[in-house]
C-alpha positions as CSV (number, residue, x, y, z in Angstrom):
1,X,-1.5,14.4,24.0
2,X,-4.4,12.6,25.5
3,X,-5.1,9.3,25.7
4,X,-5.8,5.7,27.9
5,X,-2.8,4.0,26.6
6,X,0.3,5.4,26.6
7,X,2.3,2.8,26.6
8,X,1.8,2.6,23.4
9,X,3.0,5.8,22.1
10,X,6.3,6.1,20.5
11,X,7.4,9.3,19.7
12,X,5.4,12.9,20.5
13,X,6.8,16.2,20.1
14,X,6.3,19.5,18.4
15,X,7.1,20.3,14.4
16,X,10.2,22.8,14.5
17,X,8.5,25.0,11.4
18,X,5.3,27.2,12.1
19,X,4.4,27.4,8.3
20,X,2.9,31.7,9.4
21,X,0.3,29.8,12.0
22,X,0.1,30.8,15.5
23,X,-0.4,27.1,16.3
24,X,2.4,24.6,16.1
25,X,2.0,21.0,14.5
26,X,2.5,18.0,16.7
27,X,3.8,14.9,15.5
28,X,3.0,11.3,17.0
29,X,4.0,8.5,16.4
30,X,2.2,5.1,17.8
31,X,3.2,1.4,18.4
32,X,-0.8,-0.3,17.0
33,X,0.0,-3.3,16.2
34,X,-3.1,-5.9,15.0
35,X,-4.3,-7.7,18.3
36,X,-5.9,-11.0,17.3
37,X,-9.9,-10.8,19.4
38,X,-9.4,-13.3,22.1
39,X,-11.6,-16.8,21.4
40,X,-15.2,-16.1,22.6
41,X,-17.6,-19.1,24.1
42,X,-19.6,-20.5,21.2
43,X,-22.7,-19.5,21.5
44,X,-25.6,-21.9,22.4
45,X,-28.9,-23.2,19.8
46,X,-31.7,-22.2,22.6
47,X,-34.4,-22.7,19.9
48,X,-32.6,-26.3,18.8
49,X,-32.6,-27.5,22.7
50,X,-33.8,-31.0,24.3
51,X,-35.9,-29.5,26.7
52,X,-37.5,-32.4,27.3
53,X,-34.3,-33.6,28.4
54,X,-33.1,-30.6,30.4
55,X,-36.5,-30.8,32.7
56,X,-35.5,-34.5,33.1
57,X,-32.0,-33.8,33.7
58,X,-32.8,-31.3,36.5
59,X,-35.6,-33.2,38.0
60,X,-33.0,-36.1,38.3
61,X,-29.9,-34.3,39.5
62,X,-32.1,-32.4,42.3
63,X,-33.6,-35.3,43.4
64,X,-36.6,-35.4,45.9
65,X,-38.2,-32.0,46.8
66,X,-37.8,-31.2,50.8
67,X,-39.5,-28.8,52.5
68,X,-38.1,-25.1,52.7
69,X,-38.5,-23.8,56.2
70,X,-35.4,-20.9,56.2
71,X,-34.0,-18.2,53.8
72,X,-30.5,-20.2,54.1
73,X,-32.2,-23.6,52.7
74,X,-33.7,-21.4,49.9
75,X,-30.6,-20.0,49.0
76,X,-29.0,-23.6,49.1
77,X,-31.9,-24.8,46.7
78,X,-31.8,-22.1,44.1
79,X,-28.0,-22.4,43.8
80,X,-28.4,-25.9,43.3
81,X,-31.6,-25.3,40.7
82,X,-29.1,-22.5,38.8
83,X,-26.2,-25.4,38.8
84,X,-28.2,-28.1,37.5
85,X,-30.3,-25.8,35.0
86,X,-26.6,-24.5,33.8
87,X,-25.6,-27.5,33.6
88,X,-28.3,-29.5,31.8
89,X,-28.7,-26.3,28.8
90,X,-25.0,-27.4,28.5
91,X,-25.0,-30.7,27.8
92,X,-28.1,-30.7,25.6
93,X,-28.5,-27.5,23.7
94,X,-26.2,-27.9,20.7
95,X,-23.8,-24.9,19.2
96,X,-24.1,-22.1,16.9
97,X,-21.4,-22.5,14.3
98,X,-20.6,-19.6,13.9
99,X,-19.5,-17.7,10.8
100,X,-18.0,-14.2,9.8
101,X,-21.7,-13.5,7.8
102,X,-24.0,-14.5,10.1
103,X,-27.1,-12.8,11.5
104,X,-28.8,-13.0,15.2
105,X,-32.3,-12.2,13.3
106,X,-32.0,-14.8,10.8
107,X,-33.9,-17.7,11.8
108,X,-34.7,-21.0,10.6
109,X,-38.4,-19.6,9.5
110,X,-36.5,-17.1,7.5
111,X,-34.4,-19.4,5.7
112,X,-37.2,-21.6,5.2
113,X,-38.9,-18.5,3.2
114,X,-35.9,-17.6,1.7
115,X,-35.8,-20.7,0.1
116,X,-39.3,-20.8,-1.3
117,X,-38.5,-17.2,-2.4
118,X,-35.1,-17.9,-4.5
């Protein structure tokens, strides 16, 4: 038997009858119970963003540019541009809500055509 998770097998042996084959039957038995999919992160409404807001909200938390003389400095600077940027989309980019039906590819265009259609 050959698998990635034996822990969940239960029972595995041979079948005691041969039924004429030259190949004997092998009988398992596993433990799969239903496993709930952990909770993801909601995902985020890019194309609903304040990003008017964001800019703003980076430009604030930054604060005064300096000048960049060494590679250390740089890294320092565009950690604290990724924390900032991170942290602004956060605060004002709203959430998908998500559903079991809905579609990556169905945008607010499309449902604005699919109501003229219907």
């Amino acid at each position: 038997m050959v698998t990635n998770r034996p822990g969940l097998l239960v029972k595995c042996h041979l079948y005691h009858d041969y039924y004429g084959s030259d190949h004997r039957a092998t009988y398992s038995e596993w433990n799969l119970q239903a496993q709930y999919k952990p909770t993801t992160k909601a995902r985020k409404a890019l194309d609903r963003a304040e990003w008017n807001k964001i800019g703003e909200e980076v430009l604030r938390q930054i604060g005064p540019w300096k000048e960049i003389k060494t590679r250390p400095a740089l890294d320092e600077m565009a950690q604290k541009v990724i924390e900032a940027t991170t942290a602004a989309v956060y605060r004002y980019t709203p959430d998908v809500r998500p559903t079991l039906y809905s579609k990556r590819w169905f945008t607010s265009d499309l449902k604005v055509q699919q109501t003229k259609a219907n």
